[in-house]
C-alpha positions as CSV (number, residue, x, y, z in Angstrom):
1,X,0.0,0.0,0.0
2,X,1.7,3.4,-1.4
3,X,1.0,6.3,1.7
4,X,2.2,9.4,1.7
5,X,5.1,10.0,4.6
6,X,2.9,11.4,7.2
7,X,0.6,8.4,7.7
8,X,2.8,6.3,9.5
9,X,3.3,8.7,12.0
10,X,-0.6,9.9,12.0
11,X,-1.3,6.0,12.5
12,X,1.1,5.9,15.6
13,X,0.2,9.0,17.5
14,X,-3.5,7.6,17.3
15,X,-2.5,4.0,18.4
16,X,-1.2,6.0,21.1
17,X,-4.7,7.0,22.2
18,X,-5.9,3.4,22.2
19,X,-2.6,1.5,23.6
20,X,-3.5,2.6,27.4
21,X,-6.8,0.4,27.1
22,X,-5.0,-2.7,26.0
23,X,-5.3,-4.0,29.2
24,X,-8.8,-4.1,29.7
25,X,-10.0,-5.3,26.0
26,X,-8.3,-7.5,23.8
27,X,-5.8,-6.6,20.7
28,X,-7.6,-7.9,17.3
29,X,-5.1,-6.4,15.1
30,X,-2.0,-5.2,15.8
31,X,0.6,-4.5,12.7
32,X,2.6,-1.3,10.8
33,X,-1.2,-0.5,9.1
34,X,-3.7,-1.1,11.5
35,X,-4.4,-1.7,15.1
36,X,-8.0,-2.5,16.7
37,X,-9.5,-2.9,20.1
38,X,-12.5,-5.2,21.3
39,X,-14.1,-5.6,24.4
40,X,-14.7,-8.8,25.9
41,X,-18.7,-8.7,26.0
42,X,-20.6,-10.3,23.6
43,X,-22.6,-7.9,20.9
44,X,-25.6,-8.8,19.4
45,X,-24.1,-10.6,17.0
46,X,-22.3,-13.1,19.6
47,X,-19.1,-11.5,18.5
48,X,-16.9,-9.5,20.9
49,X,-17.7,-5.9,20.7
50,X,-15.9,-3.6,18.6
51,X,-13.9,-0.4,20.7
52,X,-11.7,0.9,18.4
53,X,-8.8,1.6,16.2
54,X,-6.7,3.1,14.1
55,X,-6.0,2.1,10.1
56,X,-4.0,3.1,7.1
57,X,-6.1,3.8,4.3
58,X,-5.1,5.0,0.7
59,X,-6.0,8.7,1.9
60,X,-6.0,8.8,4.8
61,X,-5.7,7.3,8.5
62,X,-9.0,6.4,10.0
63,X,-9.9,6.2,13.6
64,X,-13.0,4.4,14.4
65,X,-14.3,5.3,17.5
66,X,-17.8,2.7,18.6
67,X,-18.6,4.6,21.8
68,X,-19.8,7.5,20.3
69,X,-22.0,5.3,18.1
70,X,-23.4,3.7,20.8
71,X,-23.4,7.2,22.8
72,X,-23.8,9.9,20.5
73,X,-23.9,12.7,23.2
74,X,-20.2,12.1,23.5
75,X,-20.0,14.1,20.5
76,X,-21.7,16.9,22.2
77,X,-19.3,20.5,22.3
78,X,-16.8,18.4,20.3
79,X,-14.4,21.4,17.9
80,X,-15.4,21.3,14.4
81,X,-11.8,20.5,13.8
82,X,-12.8,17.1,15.1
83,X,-16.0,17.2,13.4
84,X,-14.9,17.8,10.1
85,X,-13.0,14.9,10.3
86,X,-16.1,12.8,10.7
87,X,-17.0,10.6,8.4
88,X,-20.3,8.2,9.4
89,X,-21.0,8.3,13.0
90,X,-17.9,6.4,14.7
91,X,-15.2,6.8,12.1
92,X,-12.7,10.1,11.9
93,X,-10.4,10.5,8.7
94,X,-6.9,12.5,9.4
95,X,-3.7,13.1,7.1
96,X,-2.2,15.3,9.8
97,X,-2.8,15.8,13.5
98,X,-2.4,18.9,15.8
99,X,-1.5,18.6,19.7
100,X,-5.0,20.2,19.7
101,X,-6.7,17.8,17.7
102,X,-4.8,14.7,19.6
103,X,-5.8,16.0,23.1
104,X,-9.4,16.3,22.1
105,X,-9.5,12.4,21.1
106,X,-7.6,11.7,23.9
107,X,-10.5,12.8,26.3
108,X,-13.0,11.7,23.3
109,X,-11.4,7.9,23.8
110,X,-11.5,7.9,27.6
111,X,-15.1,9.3,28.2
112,X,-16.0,6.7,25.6
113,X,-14.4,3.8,27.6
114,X,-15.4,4.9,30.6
115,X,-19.4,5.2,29.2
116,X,-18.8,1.5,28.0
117,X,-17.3,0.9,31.6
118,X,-20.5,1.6,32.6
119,X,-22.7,-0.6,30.8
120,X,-20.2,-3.1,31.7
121,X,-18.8,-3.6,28.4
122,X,-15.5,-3.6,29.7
């Protein structure tokens, strides 16, 4: 996969914001291009639920984000730095990150575990 220099470092600052919940939910993928996050609840589907992660696309670097699916007033007061960067309702697109823009998924990522904490997903 041809990406432009940037993503590999785009991809590892946002692993960075999902590395400190290792512990508590289980590594699905975990390679140069993509790294993902389930909990160890059963969804619907009677698969392990999906967390998050972070992925090299063509364009882009993805982080997918299921919290704020499953609780959309997460996304409340959010910047619409962050915003823009939405694309469906649990996935944000990036080809550069600020410290602004990494802080603010920072907190985004722990309010999310901590409102899956709470319906004991995790």
């Amino acid at each position: 996969m041809t990406t432009t220099p940037d993503f590999p470092v785009v991809f590892d600052q946002l692993k960075a914001i999902l590395k400190p919940y290792e512990p508590r939910l289980s590594v699905t993928v975990d390679s140069s291009e993509g790294y993902s996050l389930d909990t160890h609840q059963l969804g619907p589907n009677k698969k392990p639920m999906f967390f998050g992660a972070a992925v090299i696309k063509k364009n882009y670097v993805s982080f997918h984000l299921m919290p704020v699916y499953v609780h959309p007033e997460l996304l409340e007061g959010i910047s619409d730095q962050v915003r823009k960067r939405m694309q469906g309702k649990s996935c944000f697109n990036f080809k550069t990150l600020d410290a602004d823009t990494l802080a603010e998924l920072r907190q985004l990522t722990e309010r999310g575990f901590e409102a899956f904490r709470r319906d004991g997903l995790v």
